[in-house]
C-alpha positions as CSV (number, residue, x, y, z in Angstrom):
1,X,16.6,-39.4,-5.5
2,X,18.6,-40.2,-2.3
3,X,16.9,-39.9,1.1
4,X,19.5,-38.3,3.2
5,X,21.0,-35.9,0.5
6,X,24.6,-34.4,1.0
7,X,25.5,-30.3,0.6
8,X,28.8,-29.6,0.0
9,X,29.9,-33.1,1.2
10,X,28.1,-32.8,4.5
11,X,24.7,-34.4,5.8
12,X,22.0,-31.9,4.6
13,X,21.3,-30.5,8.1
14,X,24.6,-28.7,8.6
15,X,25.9,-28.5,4.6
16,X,22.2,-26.5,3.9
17,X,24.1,-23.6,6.3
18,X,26.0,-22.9,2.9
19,X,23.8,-22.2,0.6
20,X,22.4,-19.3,3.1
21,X,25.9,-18.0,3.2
22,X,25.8,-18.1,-0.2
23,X,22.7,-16.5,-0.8
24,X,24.3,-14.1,1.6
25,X,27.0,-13.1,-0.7
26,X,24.7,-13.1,-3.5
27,X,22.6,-10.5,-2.0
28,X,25.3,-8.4,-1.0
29,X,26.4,-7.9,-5.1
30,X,22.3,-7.6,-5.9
31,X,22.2,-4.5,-3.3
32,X,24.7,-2.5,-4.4
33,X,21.8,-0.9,-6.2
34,X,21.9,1.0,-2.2
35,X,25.0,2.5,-3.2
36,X,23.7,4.6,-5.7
37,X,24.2,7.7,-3.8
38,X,27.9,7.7,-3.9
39,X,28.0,8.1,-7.5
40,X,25.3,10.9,-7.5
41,X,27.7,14.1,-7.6
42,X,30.6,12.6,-9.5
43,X,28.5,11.5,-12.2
44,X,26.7,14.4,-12.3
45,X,30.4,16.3,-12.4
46,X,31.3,14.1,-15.1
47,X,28.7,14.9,-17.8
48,X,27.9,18.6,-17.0
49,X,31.8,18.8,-18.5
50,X,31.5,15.8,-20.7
51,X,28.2,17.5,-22.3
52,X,28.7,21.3,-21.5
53,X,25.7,22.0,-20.1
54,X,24.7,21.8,-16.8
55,X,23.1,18.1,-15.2
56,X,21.5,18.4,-11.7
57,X,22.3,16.1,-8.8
58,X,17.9,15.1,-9.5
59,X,18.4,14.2,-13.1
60,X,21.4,11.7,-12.0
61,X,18.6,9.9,-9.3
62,X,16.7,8.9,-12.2
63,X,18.4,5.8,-12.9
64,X,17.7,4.5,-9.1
65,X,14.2,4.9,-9.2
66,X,13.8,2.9,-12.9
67,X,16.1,0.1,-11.3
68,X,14.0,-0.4,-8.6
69,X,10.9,0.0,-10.9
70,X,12.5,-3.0,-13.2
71,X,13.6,-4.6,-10.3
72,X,9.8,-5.2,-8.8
73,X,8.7,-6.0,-12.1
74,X,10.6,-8.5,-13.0
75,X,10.2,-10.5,-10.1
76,X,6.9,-12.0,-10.7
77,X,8.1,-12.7,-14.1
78,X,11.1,-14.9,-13.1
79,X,9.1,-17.2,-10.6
80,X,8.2,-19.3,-12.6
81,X,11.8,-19.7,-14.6
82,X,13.2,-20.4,-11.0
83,X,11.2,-23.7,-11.1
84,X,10.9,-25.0,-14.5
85,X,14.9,-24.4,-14.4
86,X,16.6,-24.6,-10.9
87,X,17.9,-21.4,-8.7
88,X,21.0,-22.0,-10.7
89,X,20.4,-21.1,-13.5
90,X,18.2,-18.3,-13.0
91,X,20.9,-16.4,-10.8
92,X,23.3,-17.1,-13.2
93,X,21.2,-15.0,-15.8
94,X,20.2,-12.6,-13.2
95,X,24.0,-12.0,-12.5
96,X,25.0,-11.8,-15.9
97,X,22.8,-9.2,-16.7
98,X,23.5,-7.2,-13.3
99,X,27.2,-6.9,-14.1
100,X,26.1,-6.3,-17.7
101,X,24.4,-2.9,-16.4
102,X,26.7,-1.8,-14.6
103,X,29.5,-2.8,-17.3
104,X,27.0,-0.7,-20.1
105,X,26.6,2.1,-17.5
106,X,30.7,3.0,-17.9
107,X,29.7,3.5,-21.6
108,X,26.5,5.7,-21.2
109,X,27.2,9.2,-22.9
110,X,24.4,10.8,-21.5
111,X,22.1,10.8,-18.6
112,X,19.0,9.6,-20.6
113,X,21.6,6.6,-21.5
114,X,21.7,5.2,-18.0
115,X,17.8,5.4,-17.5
116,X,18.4,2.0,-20.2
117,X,22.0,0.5,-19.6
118,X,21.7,1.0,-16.0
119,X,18.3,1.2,-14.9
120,X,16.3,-1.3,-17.4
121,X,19.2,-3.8,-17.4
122,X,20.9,-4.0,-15.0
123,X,17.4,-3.7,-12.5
124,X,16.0,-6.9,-14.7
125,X,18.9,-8.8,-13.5
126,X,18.4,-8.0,-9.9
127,X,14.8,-8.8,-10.6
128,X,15.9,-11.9,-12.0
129,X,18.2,-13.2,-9.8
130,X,16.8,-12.0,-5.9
131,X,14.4,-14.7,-5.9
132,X,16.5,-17.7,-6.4
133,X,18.6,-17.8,-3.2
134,X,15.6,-16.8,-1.0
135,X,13.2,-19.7,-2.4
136,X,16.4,-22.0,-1.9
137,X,16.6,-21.0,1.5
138,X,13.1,-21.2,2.1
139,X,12.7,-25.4,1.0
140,X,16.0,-26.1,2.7
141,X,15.0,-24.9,5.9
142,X,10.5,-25.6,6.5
143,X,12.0,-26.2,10.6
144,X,13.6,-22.6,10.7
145,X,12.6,-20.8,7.5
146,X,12.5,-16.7,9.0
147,X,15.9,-17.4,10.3
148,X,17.4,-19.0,7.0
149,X,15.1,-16.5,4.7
150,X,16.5,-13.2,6.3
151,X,20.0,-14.5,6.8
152,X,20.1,-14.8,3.1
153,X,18.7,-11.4,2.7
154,X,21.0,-9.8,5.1
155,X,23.5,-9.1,2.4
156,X,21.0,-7.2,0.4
157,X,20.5,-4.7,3.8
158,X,24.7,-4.1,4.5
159,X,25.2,-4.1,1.1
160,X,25.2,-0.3,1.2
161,X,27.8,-0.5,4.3
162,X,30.4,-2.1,2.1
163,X,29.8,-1.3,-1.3
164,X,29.2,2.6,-0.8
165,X,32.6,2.7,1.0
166,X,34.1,0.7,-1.7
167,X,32.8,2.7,-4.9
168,X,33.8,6.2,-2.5
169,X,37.3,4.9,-3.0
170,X,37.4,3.2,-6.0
171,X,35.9,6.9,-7.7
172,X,38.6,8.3,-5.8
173,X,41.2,6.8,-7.3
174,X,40.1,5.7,-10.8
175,X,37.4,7.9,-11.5
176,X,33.2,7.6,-11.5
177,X,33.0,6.1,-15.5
178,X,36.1,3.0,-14.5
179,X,34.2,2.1,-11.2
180,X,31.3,1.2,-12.9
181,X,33.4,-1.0,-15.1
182,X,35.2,-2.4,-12.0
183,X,31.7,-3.1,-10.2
184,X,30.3,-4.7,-13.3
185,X,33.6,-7.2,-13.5
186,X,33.6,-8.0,-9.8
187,X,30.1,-8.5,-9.6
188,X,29.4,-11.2,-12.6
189,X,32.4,-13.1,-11.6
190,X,31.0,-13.4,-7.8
191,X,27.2,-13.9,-8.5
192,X,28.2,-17.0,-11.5
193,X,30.3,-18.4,-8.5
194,X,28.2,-18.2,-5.7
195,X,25.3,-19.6,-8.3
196,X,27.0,-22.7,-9.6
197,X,26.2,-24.8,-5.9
198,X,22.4,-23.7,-5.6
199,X,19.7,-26.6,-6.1
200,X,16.7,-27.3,-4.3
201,X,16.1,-30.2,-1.7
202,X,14.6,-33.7,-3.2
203,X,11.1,-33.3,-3.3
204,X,9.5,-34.4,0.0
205,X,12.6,-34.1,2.0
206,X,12.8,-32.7,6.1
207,X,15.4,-32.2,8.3
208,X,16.2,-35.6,10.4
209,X,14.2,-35.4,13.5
210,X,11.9,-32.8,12.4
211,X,8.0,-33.0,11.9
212,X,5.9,-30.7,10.3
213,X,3.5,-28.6,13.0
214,X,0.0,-28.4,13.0
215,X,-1.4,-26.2,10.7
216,X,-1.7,-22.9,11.6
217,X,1.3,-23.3,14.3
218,X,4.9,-22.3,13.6
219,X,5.8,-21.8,10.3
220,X,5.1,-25.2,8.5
221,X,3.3,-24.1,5.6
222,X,-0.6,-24.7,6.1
223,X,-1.5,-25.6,2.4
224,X,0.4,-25.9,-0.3
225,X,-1.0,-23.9,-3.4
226,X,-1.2,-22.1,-7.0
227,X,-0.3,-18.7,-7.3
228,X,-3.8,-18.4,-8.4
229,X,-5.7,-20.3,-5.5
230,X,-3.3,-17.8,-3.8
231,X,-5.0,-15.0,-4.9
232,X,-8.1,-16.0,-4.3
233,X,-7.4,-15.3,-0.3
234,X,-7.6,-12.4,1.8
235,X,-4.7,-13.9,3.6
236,X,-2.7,-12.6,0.0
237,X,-4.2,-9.5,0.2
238,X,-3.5,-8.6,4.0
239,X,0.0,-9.5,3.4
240,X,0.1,-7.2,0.4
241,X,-1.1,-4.4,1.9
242,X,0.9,-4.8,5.1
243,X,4.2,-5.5,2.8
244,X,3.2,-2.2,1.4
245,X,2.8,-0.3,4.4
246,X,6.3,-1.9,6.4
247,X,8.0,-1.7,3.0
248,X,6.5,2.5,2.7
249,X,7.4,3.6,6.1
250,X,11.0,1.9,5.9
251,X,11.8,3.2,2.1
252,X,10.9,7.0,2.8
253,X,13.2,6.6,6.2
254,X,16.1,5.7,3.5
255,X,15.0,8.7,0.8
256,X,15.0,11.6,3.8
257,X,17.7,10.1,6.1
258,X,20.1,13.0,6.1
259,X,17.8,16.0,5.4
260,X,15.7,15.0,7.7
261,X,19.0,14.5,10.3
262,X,20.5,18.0,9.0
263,X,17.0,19.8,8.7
264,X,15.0,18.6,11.7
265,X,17.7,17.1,14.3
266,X,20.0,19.9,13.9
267,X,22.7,17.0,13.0
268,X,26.2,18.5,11.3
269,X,26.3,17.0,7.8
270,X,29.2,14.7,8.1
271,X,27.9,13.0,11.1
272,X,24.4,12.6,9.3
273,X,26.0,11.0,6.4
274,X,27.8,8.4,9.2
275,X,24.9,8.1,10.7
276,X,23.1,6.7,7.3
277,X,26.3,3.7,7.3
278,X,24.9,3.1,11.1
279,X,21.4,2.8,9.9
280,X,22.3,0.7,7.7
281,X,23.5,-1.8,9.9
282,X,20.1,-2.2,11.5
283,X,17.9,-2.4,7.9
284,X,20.3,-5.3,7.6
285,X,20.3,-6.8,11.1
286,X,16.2,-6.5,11.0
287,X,15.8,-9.6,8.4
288,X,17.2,-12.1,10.6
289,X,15.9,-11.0,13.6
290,X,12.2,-10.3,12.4
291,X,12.9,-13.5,10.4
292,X,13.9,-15.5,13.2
293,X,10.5,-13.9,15.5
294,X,8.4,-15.0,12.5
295,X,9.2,-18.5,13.5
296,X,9.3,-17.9,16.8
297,X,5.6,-16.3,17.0
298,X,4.5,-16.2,14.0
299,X,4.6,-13.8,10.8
300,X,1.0,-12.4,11.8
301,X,2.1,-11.4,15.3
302,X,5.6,-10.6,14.2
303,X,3.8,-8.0,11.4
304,X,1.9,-6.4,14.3
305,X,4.8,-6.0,16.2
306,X,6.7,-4.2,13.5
307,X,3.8,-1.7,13.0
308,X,3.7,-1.0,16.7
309,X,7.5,0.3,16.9
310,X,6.7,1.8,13.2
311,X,4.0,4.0,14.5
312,X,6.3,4.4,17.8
313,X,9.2,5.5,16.4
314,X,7.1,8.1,14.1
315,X,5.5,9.7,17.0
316,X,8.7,10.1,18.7
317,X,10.2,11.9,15.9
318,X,7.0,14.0,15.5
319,X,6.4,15.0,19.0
320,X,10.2,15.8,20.1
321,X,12.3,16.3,17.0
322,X,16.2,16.2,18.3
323,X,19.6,14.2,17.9
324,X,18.3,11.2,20.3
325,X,14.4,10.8,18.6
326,X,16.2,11.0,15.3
327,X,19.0,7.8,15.9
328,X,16.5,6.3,17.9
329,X,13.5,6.6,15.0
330,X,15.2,6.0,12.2
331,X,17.2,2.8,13.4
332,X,13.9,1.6,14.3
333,X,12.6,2.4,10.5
334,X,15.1,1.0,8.5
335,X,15.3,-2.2,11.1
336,X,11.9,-3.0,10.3
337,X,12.6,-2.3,6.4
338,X,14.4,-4.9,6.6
339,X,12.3,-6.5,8.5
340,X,10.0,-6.9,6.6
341,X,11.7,-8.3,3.2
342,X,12.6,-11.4,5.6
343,X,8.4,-11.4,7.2
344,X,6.9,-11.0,3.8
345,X,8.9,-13.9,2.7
346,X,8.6,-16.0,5.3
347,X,5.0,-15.4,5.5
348,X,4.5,-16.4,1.9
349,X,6.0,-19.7,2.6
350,X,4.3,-20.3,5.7
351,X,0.5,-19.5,4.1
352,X,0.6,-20.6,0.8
353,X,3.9,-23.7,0.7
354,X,6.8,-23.8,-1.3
355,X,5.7,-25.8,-4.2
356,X,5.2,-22.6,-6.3
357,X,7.0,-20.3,-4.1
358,X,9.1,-18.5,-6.4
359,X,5.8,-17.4,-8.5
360,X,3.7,-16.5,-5.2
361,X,6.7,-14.6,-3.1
362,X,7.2,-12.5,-7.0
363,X,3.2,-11.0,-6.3
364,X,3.4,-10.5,-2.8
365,X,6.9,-8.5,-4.1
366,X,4.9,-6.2,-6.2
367,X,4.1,-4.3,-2.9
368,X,7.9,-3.6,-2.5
369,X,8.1,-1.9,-5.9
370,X,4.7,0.2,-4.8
371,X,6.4,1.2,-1.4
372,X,9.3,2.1,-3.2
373,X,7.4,4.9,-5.1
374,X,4.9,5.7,-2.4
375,X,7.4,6.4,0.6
376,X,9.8,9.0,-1.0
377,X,6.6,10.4,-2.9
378,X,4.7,10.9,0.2
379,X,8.0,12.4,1.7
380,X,8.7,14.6,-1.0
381,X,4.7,15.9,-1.5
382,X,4.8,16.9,2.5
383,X,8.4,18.7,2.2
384,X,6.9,20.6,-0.9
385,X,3.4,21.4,0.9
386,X,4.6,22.2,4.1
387,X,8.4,23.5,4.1
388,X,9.4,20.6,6.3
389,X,9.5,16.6,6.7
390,X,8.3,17.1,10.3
391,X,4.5,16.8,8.7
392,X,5.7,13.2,7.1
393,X,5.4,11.1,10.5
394,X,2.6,11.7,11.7
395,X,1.2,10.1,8.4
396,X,3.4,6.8,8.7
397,X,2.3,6.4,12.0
398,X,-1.4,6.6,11.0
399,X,-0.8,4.0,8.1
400,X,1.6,1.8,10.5
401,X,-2.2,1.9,12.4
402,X,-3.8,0.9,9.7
403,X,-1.4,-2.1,8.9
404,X,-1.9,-3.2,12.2
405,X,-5.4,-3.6,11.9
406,X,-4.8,-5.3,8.7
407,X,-2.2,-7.8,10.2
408,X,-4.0,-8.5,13.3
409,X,-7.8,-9.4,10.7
410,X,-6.3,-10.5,7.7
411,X,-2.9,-11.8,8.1
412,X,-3.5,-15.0,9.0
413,X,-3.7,-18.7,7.5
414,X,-6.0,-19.4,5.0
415,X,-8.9,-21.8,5.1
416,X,-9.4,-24.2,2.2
417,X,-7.3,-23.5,-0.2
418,X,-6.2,-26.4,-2.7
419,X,-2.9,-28.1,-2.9
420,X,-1.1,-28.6,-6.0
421,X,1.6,-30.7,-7.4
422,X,5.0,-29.0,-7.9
423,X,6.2,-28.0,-10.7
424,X,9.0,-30.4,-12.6
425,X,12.3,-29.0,-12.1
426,X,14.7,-29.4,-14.8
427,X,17.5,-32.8,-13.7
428,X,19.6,-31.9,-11.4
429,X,18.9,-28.7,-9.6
430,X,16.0,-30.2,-7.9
């Protein structure tokens, strides 16, 4: 295996930018899951006359929430296929089967239908495929991994920005049922593309002119581990439960965005559902930037710091409910969303190495899927109870507490843990 190893025909230090780009792009078709919302109303339109009786705007949700169910189960599953068969192969069967779902979803004569062709499939393939680009990114870059880690993730935040605009028009002019089919298309042809250059470094390679930190400093990873020596560390656990709490706070902001702007803030509808394309600017903009602070500070201090504007921007909204607290707050929410899908990550890496990273980064993603339940749950349980979502943040801001308290005891690097060898990789997508 050569020492100095090219990337698209350039020395590895500036040819490595484009496999983040790519992972970029591939994120961007894996969270177009975000723009489930547009296709809410015309597919619920579609089979109340297609099945003569009426189908509520709640029973056409259903699919979302069994995507993102499928999608947090599956990836623990696929770490270990991202090692034992490259990043390239893996996305390719992760994009295969995304475009698959959405391709089956055009067929679905029924509601129930889509909980399957949709949700199970179509969220496996997401499942499937998320993990590759972000463990590529991670082993390419151990001198700037937050940065490279949530640059690659930034698709998955403005993937909502572009791809809700583009299914509004395309259901516009073609109809609901022929934009799925149009989605599925453009989608397996762009992830198999953007798959075909991703490969991992030779094993034991740096960037020239880079040396590992001390342990403990920076983001060089302080041990290199198992995922089951991982789990044998509260430094796993305080991440999970801090993963849980960032990942809570920022997925019930996304769930309650506009009632809470037309309910609470008084906002006019329109400008609420504008101001949910603006939002999403900043859940995407949040996984570099918290990425780039994780190396910068470190993941530990960078997790405090998110849980510190979390409980902030809660109390704001709490105490003085208007148009201002309401931009203000919820920018601040789904920014450290995002956030935290680029800490989490990095913080994986930086803990427990990247010789079985794909397999240790799937656990630690388990907390995702939980938050993903929890946060419109907890939303929804308050609105019932109490009339209003107003009672929702003072209860974020306690748990953001509680996460800090976590972060600052727990979320740190682990003592005595044992390496490990990696595992083999199959020729040619080392």
């Amino acid at each position: 295996m050569p020492d100095t190893p090219k990337v698209f025909g350039m020395p590895a230090e500036k040819g490595r930018w484009g496999l983040v780009a790519l992972g970029l792009v591939i994120n961007l078709c894996l969270g177009s899951i975000y723009s489930w919302s547009v296709f809410v109303a015309p597919l619920a339109a579609h089979f109340t006359a297609t099945l003569g009786r009426e189908v509520a705007a709640g029973e056409v949700l259903l699919p979302f929430s069994v995507f993102l169910a499928f999608f947090a189960i599956a990836m623990p599953l696929a770490g270990k296929y991202i090692e034992r068969y490259g990043p390239r192969r893996v996305t390719i069967v992760g994009g295969l089967l995304t475009g698959l779902g959405w391709l089956l979803a055009s067929t679905a004569t029924s509601v129930e239908a889509l909980y399957v062709v949709y949700g199970v499939v179509g969220g496996l393939g997401v499942g499937i495929a998320y993990g590759a680009p972000v463990a590529v990114a991670a082993r390419w870059f151990p001198d700037r991994r937050g940065l490279a880690v949530g640059l690659a993730l930034l698709g998955f935040g403005f993937s909502a920005f572009i791809t809700a605009n583009a299914a509004g028009a395309l259901i516009a002019a073609y109809g609901v049922m022929a934009t799925f089919r149009i989605f599925g298309a453009a989608l397996i042809a762009v992830l198999v593309l953007s798959a075909l250059p991703l490969r991992f470094p030779p094993q034991g390679w740096r960037p020239a002119g880079w040396s590992a930190p001390a342990p403990g400093v920076g983001t060089a990873p302080v041990c290199e581990c198992d995922r089951s020596a991982m789990l044998r560390t509260g430094t796993f656990y305080g991440l999970l439960a801090c993963y849980f709490v960032g990942c809570l706070a920022g997925l019930m902001a996304i769930s309650i965005a506009k009632p809470v702007g037309t309910e609470l803030a008084g906002v006019d509808a329109g400008l609420a559902t504008l101001l949910v394309g603006f939002f999403a600017v900043f859940n995407g903009l949040g996984r570099p930037a918290f990425g780039g602070l994780a190396d910068r500070i470190s993941p530990q201090k960078t997790a405090m710091m998110t849980f510190a504007l979390i409980a902030a921007a809660s109390v704001l909204m709490w105490l003085a409910p208007g148009v201002p607290a309401y931009i203000v707050s919820f920018a601040v929410l789904w920014g450290c969303l995002g956030g935290w899908l680029a800490i989490a990550a990095t913080a994986t890496a930086s803990y427990f190495g990247t010789c079985d990273y794909p397999r240790c980064y799937g656990v630690v993603f388990l907390a995702y899927g939980a938050g993903a339940i929890a946060g419109p749950q907890l939303a929804g349980f308050i609105r019932t109870a109490t009339g209003t979502y107003l009672g929702v943040f003072p209860w974020v801001a306690a748990l953001a507490a509680v996460g800090f308290a976590v972060a600052w005891l727990l979320m740190r690097p682990p003592a005595g843990v044992p390496a490990r060898e990696p595992l083999p990789v199959t020729a040619g997508e080392e």
